[in-house]
C-alpha positions as CSV (number, residue, x, y, z in Angstrom):
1,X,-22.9,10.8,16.7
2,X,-24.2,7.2,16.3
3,X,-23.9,5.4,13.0
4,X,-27.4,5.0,11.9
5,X,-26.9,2.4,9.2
6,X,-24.6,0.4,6.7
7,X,-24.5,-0.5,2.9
8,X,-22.3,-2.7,1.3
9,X,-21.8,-2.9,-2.4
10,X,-18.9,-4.8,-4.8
11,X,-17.5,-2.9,-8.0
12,X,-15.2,-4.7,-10.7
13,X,-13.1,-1.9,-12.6
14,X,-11.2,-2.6,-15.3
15,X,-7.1,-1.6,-15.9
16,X,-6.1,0.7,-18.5
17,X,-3.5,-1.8,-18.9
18,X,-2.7,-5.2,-17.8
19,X,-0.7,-5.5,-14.7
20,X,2.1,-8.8,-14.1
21,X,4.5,-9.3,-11.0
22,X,5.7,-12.8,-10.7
23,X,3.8,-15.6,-10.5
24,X,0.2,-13.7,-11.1
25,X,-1.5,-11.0,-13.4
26,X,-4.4,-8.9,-13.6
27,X,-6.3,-6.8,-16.4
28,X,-9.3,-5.1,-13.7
29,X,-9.4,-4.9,-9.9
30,X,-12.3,-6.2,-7.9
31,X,-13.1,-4.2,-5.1
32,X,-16.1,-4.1,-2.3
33,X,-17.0,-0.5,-1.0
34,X,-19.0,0.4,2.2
35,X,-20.9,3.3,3.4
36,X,-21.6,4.3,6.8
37,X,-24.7,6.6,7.9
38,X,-24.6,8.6,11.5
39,X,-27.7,10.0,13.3
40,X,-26.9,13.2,12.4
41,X,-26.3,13.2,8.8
42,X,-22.7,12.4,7.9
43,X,-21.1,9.5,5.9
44,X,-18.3,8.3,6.1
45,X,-17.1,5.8,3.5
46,X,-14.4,2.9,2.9
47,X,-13.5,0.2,0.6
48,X,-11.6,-3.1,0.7
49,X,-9.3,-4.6,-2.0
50,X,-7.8,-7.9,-1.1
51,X,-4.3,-9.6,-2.4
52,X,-5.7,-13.0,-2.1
53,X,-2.0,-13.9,-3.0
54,X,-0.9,-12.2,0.0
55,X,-3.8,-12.5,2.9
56,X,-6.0,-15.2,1.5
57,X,-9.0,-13.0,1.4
58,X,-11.2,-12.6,-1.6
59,X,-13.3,-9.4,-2.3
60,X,-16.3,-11.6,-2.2
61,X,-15.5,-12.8,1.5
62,X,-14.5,-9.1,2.3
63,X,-17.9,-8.3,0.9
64,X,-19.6,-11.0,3.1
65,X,-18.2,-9.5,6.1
66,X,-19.3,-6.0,5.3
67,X,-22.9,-7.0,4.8
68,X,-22.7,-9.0,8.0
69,X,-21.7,-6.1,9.8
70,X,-25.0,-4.5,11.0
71,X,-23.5,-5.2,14.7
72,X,-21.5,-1.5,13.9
73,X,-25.0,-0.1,13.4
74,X,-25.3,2.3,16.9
75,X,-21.7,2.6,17.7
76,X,-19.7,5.8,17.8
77,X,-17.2,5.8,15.1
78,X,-14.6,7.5,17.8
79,X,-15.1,4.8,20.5
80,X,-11.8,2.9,21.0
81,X,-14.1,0.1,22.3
82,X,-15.5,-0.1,18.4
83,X,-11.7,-0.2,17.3
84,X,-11.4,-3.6,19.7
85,X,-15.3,-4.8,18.8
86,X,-13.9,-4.4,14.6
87,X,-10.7,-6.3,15.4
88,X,-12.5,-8.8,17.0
89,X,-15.6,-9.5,14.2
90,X,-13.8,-9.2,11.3
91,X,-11.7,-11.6,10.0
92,X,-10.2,-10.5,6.9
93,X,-7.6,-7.1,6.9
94,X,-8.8,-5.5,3.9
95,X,-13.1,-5.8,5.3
96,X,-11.7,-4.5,8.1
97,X,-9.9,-1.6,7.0
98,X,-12.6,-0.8,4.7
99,X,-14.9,-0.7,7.7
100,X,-11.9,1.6,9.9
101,X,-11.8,3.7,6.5
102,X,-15.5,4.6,7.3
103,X,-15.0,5.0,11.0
104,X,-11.9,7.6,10.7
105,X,-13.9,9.3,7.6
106,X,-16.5,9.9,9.9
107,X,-14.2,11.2,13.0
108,X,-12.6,13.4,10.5
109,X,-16.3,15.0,9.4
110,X,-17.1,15.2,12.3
111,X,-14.5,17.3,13.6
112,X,-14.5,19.2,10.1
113,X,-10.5,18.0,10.0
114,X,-9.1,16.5,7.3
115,X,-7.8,12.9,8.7
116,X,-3.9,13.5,8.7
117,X,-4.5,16.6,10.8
118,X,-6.4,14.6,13.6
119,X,-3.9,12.4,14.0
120,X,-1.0,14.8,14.0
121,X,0.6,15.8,10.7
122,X,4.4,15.3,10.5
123,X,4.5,15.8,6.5
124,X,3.1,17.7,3.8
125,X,4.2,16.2,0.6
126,X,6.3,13.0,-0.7
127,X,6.8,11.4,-4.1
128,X,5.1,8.5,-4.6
129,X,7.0,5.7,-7.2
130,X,4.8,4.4,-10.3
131,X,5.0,0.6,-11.1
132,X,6.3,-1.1,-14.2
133,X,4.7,-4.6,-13.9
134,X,6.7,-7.7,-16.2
135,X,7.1,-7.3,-19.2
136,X,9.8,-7.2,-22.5
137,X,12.4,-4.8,-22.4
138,X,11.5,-3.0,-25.2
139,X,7.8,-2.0,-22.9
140,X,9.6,-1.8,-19.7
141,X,11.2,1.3,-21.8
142,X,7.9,2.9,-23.7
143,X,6.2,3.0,-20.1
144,X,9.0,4.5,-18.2
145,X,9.4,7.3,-20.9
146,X,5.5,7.9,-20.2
147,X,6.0,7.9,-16.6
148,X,9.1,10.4,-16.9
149,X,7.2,12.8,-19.1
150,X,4.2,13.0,-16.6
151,X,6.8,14.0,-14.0
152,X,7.6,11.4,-12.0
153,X,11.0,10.7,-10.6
154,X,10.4,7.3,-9.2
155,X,9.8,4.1,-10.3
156,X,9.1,0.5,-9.5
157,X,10.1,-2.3,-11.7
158,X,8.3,-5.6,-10.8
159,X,10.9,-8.7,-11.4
160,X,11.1,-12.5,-10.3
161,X,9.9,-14.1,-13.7
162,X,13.2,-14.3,-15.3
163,X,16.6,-13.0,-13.8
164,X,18.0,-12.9,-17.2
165,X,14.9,-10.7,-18.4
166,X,15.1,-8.7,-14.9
167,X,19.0,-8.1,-15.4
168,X,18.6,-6.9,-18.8
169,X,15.8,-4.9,-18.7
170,X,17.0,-2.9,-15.5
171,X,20.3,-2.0,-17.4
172,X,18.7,-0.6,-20.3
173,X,16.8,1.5,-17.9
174,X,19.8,2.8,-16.1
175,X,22.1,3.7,-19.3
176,X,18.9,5.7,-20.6
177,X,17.6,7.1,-17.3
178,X,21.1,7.7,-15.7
179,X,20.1,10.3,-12.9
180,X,17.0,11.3,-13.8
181,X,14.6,8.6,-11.9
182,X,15.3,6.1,-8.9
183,X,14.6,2.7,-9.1
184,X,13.1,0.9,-6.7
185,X,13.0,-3.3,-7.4
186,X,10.0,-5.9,-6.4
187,X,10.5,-9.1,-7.1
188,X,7.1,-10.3,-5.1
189,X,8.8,-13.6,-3.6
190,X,9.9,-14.5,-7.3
191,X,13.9,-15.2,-6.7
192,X,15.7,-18.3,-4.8
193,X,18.6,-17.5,-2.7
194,X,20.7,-18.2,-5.3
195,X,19.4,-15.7,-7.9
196,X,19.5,-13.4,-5.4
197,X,23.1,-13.3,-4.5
198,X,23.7,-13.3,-8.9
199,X,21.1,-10.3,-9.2
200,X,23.0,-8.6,-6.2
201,X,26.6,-9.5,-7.7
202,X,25.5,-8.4,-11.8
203,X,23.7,-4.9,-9.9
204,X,26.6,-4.2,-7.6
205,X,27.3,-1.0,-9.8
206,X,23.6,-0.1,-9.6
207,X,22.3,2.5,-6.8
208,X,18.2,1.1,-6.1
209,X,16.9,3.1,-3.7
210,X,15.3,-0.5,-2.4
211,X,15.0,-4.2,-3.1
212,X,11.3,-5.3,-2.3
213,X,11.1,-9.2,-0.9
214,X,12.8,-10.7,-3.0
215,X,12.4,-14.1,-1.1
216,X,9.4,-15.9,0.7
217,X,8.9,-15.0,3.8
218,X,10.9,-18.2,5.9
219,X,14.5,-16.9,4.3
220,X,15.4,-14.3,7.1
221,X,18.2,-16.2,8.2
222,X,19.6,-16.2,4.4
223,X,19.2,-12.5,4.6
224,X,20.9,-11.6,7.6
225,X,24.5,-13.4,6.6
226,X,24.3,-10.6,3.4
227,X,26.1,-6.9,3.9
228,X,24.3,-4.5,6.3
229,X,24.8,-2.3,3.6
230,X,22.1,-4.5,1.6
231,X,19.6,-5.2,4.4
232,X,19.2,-1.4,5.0
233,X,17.8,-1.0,1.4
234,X,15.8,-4.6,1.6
235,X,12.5,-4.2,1.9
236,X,9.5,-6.5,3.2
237,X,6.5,-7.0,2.2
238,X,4.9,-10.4,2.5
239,X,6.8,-11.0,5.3
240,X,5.3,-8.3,7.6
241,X,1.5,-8.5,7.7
242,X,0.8,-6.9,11.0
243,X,2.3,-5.8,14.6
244,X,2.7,-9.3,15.6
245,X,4.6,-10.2,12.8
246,X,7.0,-7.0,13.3
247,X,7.6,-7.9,16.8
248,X,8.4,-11.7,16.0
249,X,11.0,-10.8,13.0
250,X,12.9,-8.0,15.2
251,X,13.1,-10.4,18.1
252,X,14.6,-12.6,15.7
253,X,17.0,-10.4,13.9
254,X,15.4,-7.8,11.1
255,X,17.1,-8.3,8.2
256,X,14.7,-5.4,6.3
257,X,15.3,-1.7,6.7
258,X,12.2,-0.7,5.6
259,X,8.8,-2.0,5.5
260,X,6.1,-1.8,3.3
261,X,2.9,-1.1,5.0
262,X,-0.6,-1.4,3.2
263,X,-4.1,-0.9,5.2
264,X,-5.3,-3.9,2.9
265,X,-3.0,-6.3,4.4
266,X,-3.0,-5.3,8.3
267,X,-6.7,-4.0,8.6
268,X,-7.1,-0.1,8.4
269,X,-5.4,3.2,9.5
270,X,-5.8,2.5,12.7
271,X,-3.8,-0.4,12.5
272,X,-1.2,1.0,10.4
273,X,-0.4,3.7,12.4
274,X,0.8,1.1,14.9
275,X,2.6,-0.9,12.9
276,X,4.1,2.8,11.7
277,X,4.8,3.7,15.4
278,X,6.7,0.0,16.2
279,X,8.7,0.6,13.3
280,X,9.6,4.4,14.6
281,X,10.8,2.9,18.0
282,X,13.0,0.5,15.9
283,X,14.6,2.7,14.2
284,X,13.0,1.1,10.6
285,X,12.2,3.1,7.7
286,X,8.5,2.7,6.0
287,X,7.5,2.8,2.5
288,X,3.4,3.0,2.2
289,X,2.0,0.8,-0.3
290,X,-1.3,-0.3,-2.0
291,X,-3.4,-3.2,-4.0
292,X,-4.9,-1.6,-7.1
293,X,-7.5,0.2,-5.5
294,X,-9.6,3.1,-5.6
295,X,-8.6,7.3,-4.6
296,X,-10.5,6.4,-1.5
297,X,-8.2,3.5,-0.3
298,X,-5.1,5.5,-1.8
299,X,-6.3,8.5,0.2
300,X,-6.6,7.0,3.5
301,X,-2.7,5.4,3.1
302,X,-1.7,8.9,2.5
303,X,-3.4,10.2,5.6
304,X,-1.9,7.7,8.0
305,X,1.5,8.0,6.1
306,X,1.8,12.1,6.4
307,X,1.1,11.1,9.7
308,X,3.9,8.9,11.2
309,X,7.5,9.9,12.1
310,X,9.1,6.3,10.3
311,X,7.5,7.4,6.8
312,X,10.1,8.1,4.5
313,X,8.4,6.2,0.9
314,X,5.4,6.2,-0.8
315,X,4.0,3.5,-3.4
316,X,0.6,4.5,-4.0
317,X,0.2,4.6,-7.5
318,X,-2.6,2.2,-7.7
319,X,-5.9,4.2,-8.5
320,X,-3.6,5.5,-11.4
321,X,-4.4,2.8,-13.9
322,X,-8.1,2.5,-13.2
323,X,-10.3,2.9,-16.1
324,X,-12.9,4.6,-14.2
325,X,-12.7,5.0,-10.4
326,X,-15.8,4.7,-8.1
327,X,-14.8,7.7,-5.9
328,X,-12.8,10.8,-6.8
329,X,-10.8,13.4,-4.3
330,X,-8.5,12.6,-1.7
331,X,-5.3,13.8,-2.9
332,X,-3.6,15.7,-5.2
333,X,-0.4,14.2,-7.3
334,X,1.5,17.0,-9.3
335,X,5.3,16.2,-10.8
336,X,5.0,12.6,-9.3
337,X,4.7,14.5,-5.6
338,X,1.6,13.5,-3.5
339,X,-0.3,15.6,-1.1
340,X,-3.9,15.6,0.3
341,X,-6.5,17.9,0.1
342,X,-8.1,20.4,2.1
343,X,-11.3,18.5,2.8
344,X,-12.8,17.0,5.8
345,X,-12.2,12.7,7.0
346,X,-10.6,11.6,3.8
347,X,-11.5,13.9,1.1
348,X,-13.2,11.5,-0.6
349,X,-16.7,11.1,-2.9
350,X,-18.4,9.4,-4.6
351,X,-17.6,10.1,-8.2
């Protein structure tokens, strides 16, 4: 199996509702899809949906790069020498890991296998937590009811604008959730050290399952004087964006017990999965996340994550607010609880 050709396309999708996190909003996702052709009939597909925020990388530069890829034309989508040849051309993480997307879509067709089962399934189902972006209180509360009575038992609340505003709108949410969800908290870089240790000392009574980066990455040192008992439920984002960056920060001292891994911001499941493995070996916990992005990116995430021994979270709500997704399949969500689906590569088509 050779690939035979390559197409490239960009798709703007609007949001069912507007998204905030500090600092930046959306109300639609842009997104750049591509679609590789083998010799003998298959295709295998992947997209890429940059956090320009987080990587630098725009969907029209990822787009670029997928149109100036005709150099994959010929290759075998299971050679590790295309693996090193992608690493090498491609610049940005999310054109590459749409272009790994369509490699390991390919593998998986070709072996009739659904994805997860190629590279050695180690879990069947996980809940995945739903994401409140800022907003008022009196919203924070209408969507979480929403998000309750569709079943899910896990939620993210996106903080950093205002502590006061985070404070009080994470309290109403406990007294009228109590037990029934778990909160997870992202503040996206938003707090100084200060606000920090006042957010930590006003929530000491509240159980979150995890606090996502709640300081630019540079403050590691800050984090390691606080309790162990709040490292192990800190979790980084920005401040891991691939292997290297791993390596560097547990050399250092890792002051995160989990990490948040996205294909959009290290390069693909290929690379993932490493970055999974390396935090096996260090005894780290990982939580996959996601961009807004379509089922097929979502899909691919969930493949890698059933996949690796340090998964224990799942964030990949974010082809849940799309107003009309470019691909359909890939996984099944029922109750909150995410599984894929018994189709070959990533379950994935076009819609």
């Amino acid at each position: 199996m050779k690939v035979d050709s390559i197409r490239a396309w960009a798709s703007d999708v609007p949001l069912t509702r507007p998204y905030a996190i500090s600092g930046a909003s959306w109300d639609s996702v842009e997104m750049a899809f591509c679609e590789l052709r083998t010799d003998d009939g298959l295709v295998g597909h992947g997209m890429a949906s940059p956090a320009t925020e987080v990587t630098g990388e725009t969907r029209d530069a990822s787009l670029r790069e997928l149109q100036a890829a005709g150099w994959i034309v010929g290759a075998d989508p299971d050679d590790i020498g295309v693996l090193a040849e992608l690493e090498r051309r491609t610049n940005g993480p999310a054109a590459r890991a749409a272009l790994d997307m369509a490699l390991c879509d390919l593998v998986g067709k070709r072996a009739r296998l659904p994805l997860v089962e190629l590279l050695g399934r180690v879990k069947t189902t996980l809940p995945t937590s739903v994401t409140i972006g800022v907003k008022p209180v009196v919203e924070t509360l209408a969507e979480a009811r929403e998000y309750v009575e569709r079943g899910f038992t896990t939620i993210k609340v996106k903080v950093g604008a205002s502590l006061d505003e985070d404070l009080a709108r994470l309290t109403m949410l406990m007294v009228e959730f109590e037990d029934q969800i778990k909160i997870r908290v992202d503040a996206n870089q938003g707090w100084s050290e200060s606000q920090l240790v006042e957010f930590l000392e006003e929530t000491e009574d509240f159980a979150f399952e995890m606090i996502e980066q709640p300081l630019p990455p540079g403050h590691e040192s800050f984090l390691r004087k606080l309790p162990l008992d709040v490292q192990r439920i800190l979790c980084a984002d920005e401040s891991v964006h691939d292997e290297q960056a791993l390596s560097r920060m547990c050399d250092e001292g890792m002051p995160y017990g989990i990490v948040n891994v996205k294909l959009q911001k290290c390069g693909g499941p290929r690379a993932a999965m490493r970055i999974a493995n390396a935090c096996h070996e260090r005894k780290l916990a990982v939580m996959w996340g996601c961009n807004d992005e379509s089922a097929l990116g979502i899909a691919a995430a969930l493949h890698v994550a059933f996949a690796s021994k340090a998964t224990r979270y799942l964030d990949l709500d974010g082809s849940l607010d799309l107003a009309k997704d470019p691909f359909a399949g890939g996984f099944a969500i029922r109750g909150g609880e995410m599984s894929t689906i018994l189709r070959a590569g990533l379950g994935c088509e076009l819609a």
